[in-house]
N, C-alpha and C positions, 0 to 999 in steps of 0.2 A: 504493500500500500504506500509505502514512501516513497519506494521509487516511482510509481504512477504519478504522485503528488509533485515529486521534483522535476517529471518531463513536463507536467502539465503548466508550474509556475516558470521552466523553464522558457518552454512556447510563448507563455503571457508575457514576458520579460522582452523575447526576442519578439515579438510581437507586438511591443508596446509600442512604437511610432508606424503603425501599418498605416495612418490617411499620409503620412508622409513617403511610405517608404514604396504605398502600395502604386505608385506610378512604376517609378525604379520596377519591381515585379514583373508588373507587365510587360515594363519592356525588355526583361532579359527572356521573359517565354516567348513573346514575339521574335526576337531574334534567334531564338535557339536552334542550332544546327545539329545539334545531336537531342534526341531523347535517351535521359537518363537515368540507368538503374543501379542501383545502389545493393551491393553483395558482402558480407561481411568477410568471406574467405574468396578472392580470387583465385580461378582457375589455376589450376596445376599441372594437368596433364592434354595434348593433344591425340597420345597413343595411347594402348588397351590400357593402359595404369587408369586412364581417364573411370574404367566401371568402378573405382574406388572411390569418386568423387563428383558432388551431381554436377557442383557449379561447372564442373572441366564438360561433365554429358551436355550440361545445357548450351555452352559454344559449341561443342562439336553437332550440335543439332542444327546450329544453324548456318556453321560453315562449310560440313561435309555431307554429304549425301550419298544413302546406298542404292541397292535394288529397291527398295520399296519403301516405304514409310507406312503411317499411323495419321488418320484425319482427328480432330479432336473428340469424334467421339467412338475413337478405337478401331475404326475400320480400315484395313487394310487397302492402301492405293497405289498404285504406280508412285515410283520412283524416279531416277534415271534409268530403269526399264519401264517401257511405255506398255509393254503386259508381260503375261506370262504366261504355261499353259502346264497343265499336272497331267501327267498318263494316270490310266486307267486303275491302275495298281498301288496310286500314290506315292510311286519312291522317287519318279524322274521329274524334272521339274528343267523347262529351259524358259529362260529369260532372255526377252528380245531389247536389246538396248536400244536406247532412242538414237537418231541419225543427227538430232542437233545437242549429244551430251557433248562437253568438253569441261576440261579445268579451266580455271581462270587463268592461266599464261596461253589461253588458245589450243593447247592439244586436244585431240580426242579422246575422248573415250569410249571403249573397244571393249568387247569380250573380252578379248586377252588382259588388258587392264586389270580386269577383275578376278581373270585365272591370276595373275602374278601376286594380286593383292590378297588372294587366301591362301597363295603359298606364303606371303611374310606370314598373314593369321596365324598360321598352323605354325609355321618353324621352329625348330626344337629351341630357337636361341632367341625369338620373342618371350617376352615377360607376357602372357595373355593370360589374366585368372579365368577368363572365361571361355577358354579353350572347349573346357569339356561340354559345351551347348554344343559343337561343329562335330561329335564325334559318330553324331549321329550319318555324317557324311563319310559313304564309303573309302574306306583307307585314309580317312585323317586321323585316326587316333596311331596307327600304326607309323606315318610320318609322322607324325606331333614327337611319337618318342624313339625314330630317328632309325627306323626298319626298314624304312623304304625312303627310295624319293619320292619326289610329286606326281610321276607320270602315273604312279601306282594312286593316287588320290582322284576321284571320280566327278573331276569338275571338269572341265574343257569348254574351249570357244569352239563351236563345229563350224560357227559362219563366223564372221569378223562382228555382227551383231547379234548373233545368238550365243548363249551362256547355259550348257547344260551340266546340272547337278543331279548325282542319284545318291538315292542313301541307301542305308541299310535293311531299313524296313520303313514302314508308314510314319511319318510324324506331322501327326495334326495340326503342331504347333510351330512349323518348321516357317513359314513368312512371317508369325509373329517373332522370333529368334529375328529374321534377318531385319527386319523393325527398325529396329534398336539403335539409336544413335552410333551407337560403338562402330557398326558396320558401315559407317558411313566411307567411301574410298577415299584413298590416301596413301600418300606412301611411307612407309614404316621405318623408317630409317634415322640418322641422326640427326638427322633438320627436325623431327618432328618430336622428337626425345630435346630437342632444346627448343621448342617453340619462341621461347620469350628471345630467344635473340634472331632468329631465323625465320619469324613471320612470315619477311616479304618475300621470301624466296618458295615458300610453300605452295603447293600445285591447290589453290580450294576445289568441291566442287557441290558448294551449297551455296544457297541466296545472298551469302556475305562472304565478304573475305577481312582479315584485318589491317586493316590499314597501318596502322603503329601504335605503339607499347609505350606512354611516357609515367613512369613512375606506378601507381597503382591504379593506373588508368589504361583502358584499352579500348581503344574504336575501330568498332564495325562499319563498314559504308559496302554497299548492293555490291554483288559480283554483274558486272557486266556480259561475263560469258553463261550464263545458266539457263538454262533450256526454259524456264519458267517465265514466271511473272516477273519481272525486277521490280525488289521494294523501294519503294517512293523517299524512305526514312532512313536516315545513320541512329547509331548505337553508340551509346557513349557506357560503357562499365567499370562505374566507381567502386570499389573501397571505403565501409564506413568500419568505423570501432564498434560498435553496436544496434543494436533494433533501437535504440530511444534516441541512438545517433543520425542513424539514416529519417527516422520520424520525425525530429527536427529540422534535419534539411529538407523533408519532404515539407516541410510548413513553409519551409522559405524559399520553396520554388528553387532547391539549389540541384534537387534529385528529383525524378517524375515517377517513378514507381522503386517497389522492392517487396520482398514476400519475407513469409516472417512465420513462424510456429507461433508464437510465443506471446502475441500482442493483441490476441482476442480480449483481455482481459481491459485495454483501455482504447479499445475499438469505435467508441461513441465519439473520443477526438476527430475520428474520421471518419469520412463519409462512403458507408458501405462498402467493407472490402469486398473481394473476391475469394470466398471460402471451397473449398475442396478435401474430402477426406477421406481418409485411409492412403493419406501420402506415405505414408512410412511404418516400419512393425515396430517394436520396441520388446525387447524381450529381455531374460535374467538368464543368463548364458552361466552355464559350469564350467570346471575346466576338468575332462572327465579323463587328461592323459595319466598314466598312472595308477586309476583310481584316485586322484587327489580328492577329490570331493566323491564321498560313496554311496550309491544308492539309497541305502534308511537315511541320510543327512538329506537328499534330494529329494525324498518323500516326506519326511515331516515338513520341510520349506514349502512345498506345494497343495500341502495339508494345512497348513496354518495360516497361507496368503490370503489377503483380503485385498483384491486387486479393486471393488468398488470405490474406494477411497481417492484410488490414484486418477480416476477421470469423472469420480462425483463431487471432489473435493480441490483435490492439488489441483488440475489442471483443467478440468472443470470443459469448456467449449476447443480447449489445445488438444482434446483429443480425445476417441470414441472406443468402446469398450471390444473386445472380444474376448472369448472363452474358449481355451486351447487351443491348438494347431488346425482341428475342422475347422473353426469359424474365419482362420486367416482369409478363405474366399470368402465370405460373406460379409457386407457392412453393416452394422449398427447394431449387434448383435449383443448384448446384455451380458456380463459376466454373472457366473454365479457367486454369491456371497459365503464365504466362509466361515463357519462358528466353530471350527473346531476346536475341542480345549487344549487346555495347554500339553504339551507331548516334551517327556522326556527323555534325553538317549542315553543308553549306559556311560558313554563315555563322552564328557560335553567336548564340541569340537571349538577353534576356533576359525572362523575362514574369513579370509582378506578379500575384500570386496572393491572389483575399483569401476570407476567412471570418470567422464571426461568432464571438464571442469566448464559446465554450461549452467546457467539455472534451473534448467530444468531435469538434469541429471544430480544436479545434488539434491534439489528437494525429491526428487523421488526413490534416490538411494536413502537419504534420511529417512525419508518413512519406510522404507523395507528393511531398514537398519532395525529402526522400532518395534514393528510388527514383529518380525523374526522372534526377537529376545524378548518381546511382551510373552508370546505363545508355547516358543521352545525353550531349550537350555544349552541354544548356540547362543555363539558370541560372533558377531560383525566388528571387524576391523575396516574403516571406511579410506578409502585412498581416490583423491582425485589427480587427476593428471592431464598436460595439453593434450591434443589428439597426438600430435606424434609421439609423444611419451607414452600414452595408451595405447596403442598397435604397438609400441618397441616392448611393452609389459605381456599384452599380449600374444606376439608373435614368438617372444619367450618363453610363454607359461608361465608367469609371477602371477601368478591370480587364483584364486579360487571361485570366486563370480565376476561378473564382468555386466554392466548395463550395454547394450547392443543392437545397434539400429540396423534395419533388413529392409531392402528397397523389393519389388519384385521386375525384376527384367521382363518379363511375358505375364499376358496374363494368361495363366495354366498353372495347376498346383504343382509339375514338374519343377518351376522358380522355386518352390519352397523346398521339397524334396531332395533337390539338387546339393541344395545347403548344407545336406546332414549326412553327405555318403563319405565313405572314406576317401580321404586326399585330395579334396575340394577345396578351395583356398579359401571358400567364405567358411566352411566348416571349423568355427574358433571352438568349439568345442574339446575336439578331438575324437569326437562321437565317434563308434566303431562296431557297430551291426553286422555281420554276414547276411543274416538273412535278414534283414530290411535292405542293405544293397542288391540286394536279388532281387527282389519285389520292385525297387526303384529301375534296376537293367530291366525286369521282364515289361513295365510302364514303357521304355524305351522302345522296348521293339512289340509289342505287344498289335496284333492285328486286328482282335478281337475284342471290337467293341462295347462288346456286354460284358466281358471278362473285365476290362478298363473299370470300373466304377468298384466291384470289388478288391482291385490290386490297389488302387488308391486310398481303398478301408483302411488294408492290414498296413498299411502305409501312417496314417494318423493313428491306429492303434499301437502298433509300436513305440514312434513318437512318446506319445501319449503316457504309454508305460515306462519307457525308459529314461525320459526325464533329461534328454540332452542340454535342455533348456526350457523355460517357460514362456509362451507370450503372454506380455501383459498388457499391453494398446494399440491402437493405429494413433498415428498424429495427424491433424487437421491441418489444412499449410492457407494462407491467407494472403493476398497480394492487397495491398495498399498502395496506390495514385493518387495521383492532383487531379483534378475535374476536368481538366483541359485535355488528358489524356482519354482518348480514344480507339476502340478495338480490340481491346486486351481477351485475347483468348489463349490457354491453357490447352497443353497437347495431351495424351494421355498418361505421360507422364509425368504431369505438372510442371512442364518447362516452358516458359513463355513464348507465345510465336511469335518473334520479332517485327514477321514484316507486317502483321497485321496492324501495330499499335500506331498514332498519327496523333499528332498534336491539332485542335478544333480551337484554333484562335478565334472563334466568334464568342466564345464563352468565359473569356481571360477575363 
């Protein structure tokens, strides 16, 4: 409540000579050359590192472009392939490129383009955590870990526009996969591993290219060469220090948009955000290598959580409820309330709990901290950490729980599944099932339709039983603008579409 009180008499403050200042206003929006969004963490990555990080997905969504894309409300379009066509059988799939795709330095692009570019994908000496989506394409997993070359992998250009891929068996979910910002073309190489100094050298071949990098700033203006509509609008992407920082400059006309978790709570300063939910999972991760954390310690925590609290109370409209691993697909879905008594274990444990040093991961580790030792006779050792120091903790094992945010790449409960198999990179667990990885390979290849809905049971029931982790919410994500700001639409995975937004100087 203080901090709400301090943005808001800050606002009044900087706000305090608006009939004076509000000419000046108007005329920096009238003049504005860029629309400005305001990010707290700038992009990081322009190569596959990018799926660890959204702000790096959201540029590469609008600079690079694949086979296909995602309309805003999830449906699958043409891409830089103008169609496509699936055999009968479901495993072949060729892609017709379009005859006016090119990068932005004027090349074309070709089938072959695209063969060369899922040989970087694949190659044993790319960093891709998300390799294992493509394995479902014949003889990539067998290249991926370096048995074959490429010729043995079952992609090829038959025509100079045609792109045929077969897989292994049926995959339903196989152009939602190629969706994905991640796959957008590009070449994989050391330009694109140092983006921040080698921009302009870079081949784009989305609606933007970046024009230059000055300090914590980066501006987009329209790619000229892109098969599409060329957007009307430049992109300017700031750097603030915080949500109540970019909220202030959004009062002063100094930022035009920015999206936020976290600011439903003093939302009436502004006028109607743009709310969207189930952006993200949030769960209470074990660390199961070793046995470090044991089964009965993972059962009484599970047994004693009262997750109503954390999106009835803490976080209140920042986020919506689910109730285990089934309800990951479904939204709004109500948790159940926990009244179990108090449970004690022979031997009281303690376990080190860490999370990243956000507000909203401390208050929610705080009250899991509480709960816990209200009900059991564990002990919580609370540890915050930056994010890099939280993946350096994690990627070591110093942990015994861990707060953990889970995006989903597709929508198919494969994204979730995917997570929890052996050797998986988002698998922070250490989880390690035989037979739930059999069940997840036999979903894989699986032909049989009516069998699918079953294999996905014993899928959530294992989960379910064996406690790799808990979910505890979805989070709500909220985009907040200036009035003047016009077209703001959201893709399906809540990454702003640039070229839509326009500044409406009749309304300034």
């Amino acid at each position: 409540m203080k901090k709400i009180i301090a943005i808001a008499i800050t606002i009044c403050i900087l706000l305090s000579g608006c009939i004076e200042k509000k000419q000046s206003f108007n005329e920096n929006v009238l003049n504005k050359e860029y629309i400005t969004y305001a990010v707290i963490n700038m992009p990081k990555y322009l190569n596959m590192k990018a799926a660890y990080d959204d702000n790096s997905l959201e540029i590469l969504n609008s600079t690079f472009e694949g086979l296909v894309k995602k309309d805003d409300e999830g449906n699958i379009v043409p891409g830089i392939a103008e169609k496509w066509e699936i055999s009968k059988d479901k495993t072949t799939y060729k892609f017709y490129i379009r005859d006016d795709a090119y990068f932005s330095n004027g090349e074309p692009i070709t089938a072959e383009t695209f063969k060369v570019f899922f040989s970087e994908l694949l190659n044993k000496e790319t960093d891709n955590p998300l390799e294992y989506e493509l394995f479902c394409i014949f003889g990539a997993e067998t290249y991926k870990n370096g048995k074959v070359d490429f010729s043995n992998v079952a992609i090829n250009s038959i025509e100079n526009n045609i792109l045929q891929i077969k897989l292994n068996s049926p995959c339903s979910f196989f152009l939602e996969l190629l969706a994905n910002p991640i796959y957008g073309i590009r070449e994989l190489d050391d330009k694109i591993n140092n983006w921040g100094i080698n921009y302009s050298t870079l081949k784009y071949s989305g609606q933007y290219i970046i024009k230059d990098i000055n300090g914590d700033e980066i501006n987009l203006v329209p790619n000229e060469k892109y098969w599409g509509i060329t957007p009307s609008n430049k992109i300017k992407i700031v750097k603030v220090e915080s949500d109540e920082d970019a909220l202030v400059n959004l009062q002063l006309g100094k930022v035009d948009l920015f999206k936020s978790e976290h600011l439903s709570s003093i939302g009436n300063i502004l006028e109607d955000p743009l709310k969207n939910e189930s952006y993200k999972f949030q769960y209470l991760v074990f660390n199961l290598k070793e046995n470090k954390v044991p089964y009965n310690v993972r059962k009484v925590i599970k047994e004693v959580l009262n997750k109503e609290k954390i999106y009835n109370e803490l976080l209140k409209d920042e986020a919506a409820p689910i109730n285990g691993f089934m309800n990951l697909q479904q939204k709004g879905k109500n948790g159940t309330k926990n009244n179990a008594s108090n449970i004690e274990l022979d031997i009281k444990p303690t376990l080190k709990f860490i999370f990243k040093d956000t507000v909203e991961d401390k208050k929610v580790a705080s009250y899991l901290k509480s709960n816990i030792e209200k009900k059991s006779n564990i002990t919580i050792e609370l540890k915050e950490y930056s994010e890099d120091d939280f993946f350096k903790h994690i990627n070591n094992g110093e942990y015994d729980m861990a707060l953990m945010k889970y995006g989903k790449e597709y929508d198919n409960v494969m994204s979730i599944f995917e997570k929890f198999t052996y050797n998986n990179p988002f698998n922070y667990s250490r989880y390690n099932n035989s037979l739930y990885n059999g069940y997840v390979n036999l979903l894989r290849t699986n032909k049989d339709t009516n069998k699918k809905g079953e294999l996905q049971n014993k899928c959530f029931e294992i989960l379910e039983e064996d406690i790799p982790a808990i979910p505890l919410y979805s989070n709500n994500i909220y985009v907040y603008k200036n009035k003047y700001i016009e077209g703001l639409r959201l893709n399906y995975k809540f990454y702003i579409n640039f070229e839509s937004l326009l500044i409406n100087k009749n309304i300034i």
